[in-house]
N, C-alpha and C positions, 0 to 999 in steps of 0.2 A: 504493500500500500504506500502509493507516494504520501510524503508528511506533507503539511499544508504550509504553504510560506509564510515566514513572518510579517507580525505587523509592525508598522514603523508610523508616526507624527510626523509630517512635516512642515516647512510653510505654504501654504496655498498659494498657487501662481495661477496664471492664464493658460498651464500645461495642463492643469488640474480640470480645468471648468467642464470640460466637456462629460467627463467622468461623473463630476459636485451637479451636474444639472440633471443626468440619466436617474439619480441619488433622490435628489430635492422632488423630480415628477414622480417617482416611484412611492415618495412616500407619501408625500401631500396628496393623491389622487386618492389616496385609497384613505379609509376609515382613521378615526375618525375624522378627519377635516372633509375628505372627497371633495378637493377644490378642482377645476379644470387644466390642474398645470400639463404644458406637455414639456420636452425638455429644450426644442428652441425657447417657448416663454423664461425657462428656469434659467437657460445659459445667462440670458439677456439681464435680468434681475440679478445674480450674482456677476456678470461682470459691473453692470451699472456698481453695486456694494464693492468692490475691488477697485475700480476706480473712484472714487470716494477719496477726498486726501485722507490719510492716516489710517487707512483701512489695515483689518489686522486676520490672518488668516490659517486655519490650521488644517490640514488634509488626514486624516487616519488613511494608509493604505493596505493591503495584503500583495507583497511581492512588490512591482513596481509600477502597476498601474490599477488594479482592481482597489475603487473609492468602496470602505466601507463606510465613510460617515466624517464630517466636517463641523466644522464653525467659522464663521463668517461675521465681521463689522467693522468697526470705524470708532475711532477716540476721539473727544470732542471737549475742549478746555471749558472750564467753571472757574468760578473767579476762585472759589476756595481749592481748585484740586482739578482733576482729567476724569472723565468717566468714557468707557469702553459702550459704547451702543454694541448690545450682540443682538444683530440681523435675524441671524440665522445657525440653528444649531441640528444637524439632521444626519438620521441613520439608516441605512438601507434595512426596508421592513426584515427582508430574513438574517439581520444582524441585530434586530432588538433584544436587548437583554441578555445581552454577552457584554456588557460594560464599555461599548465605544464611548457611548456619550460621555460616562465614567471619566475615562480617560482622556479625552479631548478636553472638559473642561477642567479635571486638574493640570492638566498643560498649560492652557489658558490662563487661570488663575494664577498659575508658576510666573508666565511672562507678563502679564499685565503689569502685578504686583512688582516685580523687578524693574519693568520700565516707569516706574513711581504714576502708574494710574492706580486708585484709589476707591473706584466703584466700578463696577458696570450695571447696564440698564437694561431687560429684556422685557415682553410683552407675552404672555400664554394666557391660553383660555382659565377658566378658573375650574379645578377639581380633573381628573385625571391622571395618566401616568407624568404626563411631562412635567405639571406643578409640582408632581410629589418629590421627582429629581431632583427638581431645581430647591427645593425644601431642603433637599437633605444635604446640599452644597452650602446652606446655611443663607440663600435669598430668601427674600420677606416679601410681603405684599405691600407695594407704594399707593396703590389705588386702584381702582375699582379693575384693573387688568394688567397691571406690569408690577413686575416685579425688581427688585436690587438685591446685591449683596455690596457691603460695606468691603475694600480689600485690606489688609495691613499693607502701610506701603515700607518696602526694605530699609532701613536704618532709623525708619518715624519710632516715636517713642509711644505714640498712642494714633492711634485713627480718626482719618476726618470725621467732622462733623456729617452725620446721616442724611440721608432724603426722606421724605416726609413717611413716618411710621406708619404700620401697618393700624385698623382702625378698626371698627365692627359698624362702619358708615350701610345705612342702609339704601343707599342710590349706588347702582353700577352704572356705570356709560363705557360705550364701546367706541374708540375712534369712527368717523367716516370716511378718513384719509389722512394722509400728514403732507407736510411741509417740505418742499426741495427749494436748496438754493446753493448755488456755490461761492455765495459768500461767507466767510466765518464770522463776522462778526458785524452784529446788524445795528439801528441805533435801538434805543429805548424806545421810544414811542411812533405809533404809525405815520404821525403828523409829521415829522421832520424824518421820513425816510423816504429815497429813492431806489428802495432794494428793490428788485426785479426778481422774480421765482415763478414756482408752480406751486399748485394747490393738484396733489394727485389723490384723485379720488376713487374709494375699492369701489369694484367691479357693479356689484352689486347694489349700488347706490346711483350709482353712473345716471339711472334716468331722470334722478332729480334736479340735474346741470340744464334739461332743455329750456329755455325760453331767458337765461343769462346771457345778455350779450354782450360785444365791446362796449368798453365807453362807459357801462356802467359803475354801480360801486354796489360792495358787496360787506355784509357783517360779516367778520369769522370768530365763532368764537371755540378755543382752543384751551390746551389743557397743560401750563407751566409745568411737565414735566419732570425739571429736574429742579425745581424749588428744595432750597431745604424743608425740613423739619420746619411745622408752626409748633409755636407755646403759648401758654396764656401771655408770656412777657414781653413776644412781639405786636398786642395787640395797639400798642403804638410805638410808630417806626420814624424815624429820620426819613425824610423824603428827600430825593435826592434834587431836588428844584423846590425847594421851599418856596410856600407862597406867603407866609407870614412870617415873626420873628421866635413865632414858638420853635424850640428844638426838634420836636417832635409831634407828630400830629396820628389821627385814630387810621388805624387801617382801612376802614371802608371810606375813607377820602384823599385816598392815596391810591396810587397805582402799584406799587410795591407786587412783587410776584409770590412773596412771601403772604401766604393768605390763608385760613382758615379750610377755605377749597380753595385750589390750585387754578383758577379759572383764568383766562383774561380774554382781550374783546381788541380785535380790532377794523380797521376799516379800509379796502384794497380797492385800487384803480382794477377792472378788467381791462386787461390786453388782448386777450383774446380766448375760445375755446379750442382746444387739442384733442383732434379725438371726442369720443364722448364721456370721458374719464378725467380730463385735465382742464385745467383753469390756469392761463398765465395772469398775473397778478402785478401790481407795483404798490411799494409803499410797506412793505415788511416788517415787520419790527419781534420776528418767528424766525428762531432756527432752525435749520435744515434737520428734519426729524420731527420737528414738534408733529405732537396729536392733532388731527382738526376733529373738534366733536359736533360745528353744527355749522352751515354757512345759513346765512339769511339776506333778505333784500335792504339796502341802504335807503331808507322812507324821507333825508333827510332835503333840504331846498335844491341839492346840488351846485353846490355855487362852494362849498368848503369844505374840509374834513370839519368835524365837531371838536370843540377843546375841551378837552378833557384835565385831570390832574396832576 
């Protein structure tokens, strides 16, 4: 009986994909998600995450080319620290439960932690195999569908400050798309921004975008993400554009991201529609990744953005 070759980690390249995407349709089609991926859509999604700056990738193999199972994302600066967005974490179904995922993400965690990133960020459905995984790596529940883990970063004497603790909140909301843009660093408020992006919207949602056209203006309201932790002690905060000579002022008169729920609100030029799934946008003030949990029509004279706080 020939022995079965070993398995080896490596970094994920563009040599990889084609392998990481036969993997990604294989598994996602089938139970439970049965989404429609076929493996051109999958290539095309994981090269888009690869090309992403700072993207970060690890290939499980058997031999030198048979993909048993991958991780895929992209690091994204916070003013306190770096957090890892993991995209994508996926094992070929007749490799479940032989410990690739296992093993991928203690690698994972081995090099994040080493390259002094200090969180990562992922998104799972709620209750299943894959949360209980992610549980037992020592992730938490950030909100109503993603998840964190805090990392020790190598020579730190304590760990960052967390993302917003897990809760017993009785509202779940499910993204209806996120945020692209290849800008990293956007302004604070929609009103003084000229960022340019997309608003990509899932599939199944797609029908809601008909009758948005150029030229108009559009509410999105979206989900701060990667907010710290609230406490009762930030219930007033330093605004960072004082309008009076108080030091500090209440949180619901503040913009501050830091919030009780994690919510904020903004207001976008349309450019145009892509597809029937995409919205090009201007006026950003949303990182690349943010949640979109709702878009709505802008009711306002049109003649200005609104001022806000």
């Amino acid at each position: 009986m020939t022995p079965e070759a070993p398995e080896k980690i490596l970094p994920l390249g563009v040599e990889h994909l084609d392998g990481c995407a036969g993997v990604f349709a294989a598994a996602f089609s089938g139970e439970p998600w049965n989404q429609p991926w076929t493996p051109d859509a999958a290539r095309e999604r994981l090269a888009d995450i690869l090309a992403t700056p700072n993207s970060l990738g690890l290939v499980c193999l058997r031999g030198d080319t048979e993909v048993l199972g991958f991780a895929l994302g992209f690091a994204r600066r916070r003013a306190d620290g770096k957090t890892f967005v993991l995209d994508e974490l996926c094992v070929t179904p007749r490799f479940r439960g032989r410990g690739v995922a296992t093993r991928l993400l203690d690698r994972l965690h081995d090099e994040l932690g080493g390259a002094g990133l200090d969180r990562v960020l992922l998104e799972t459905g709620a209750g299943g195999a894959a949360e209980a995984l992610y549980e037992k790596f020592g992730y938490g529940r950030a909100d109503g569908i993603a998840m964190v883990k805090n990392l020790r970063v190598r020579g730190s004497q304590k760990p960052r400050v967390g993302t917003r603790a897990a809760s017993s909140a009785s509202i779940e909301m499910e993204p209806i798309g996120f945020v692209r843009t290849d800008v990293e660093k956007v302004p604070r408020n929609f009103r003084v921004s000229e960022v340019e992006g997309t608003l990509e919207i899932e599939k199944k949602y797609g029908e809601g975008l008909v009758d948005i056209e150029l030229g108009q203006r559009v509410v999105v309201i979206f989900h701060f993400h990667e907010s710290p932790a609230f406490s009762p002690d930030l219930l007033s905060q330093t605004p960072r554009f004082p309008r009076s000579d108080r030091e500090k002022m209440g949180i619901f008169s503040i913009c501050s991201p830091v919030r009780p729920n994690p919510v904020g609100m903004s207001i976008l030029d349309v450019l145009g529609v892509e597809g029937t799934t995409s919205l090009r946008v201007k006026g950003l003030d949303m990182r690349d990744g943010t949640p979109i949990l709702d878009i709505k029509p802008w009711l306002g004279d049109g003649r200005d953005r609104p001022r806000v706080g």
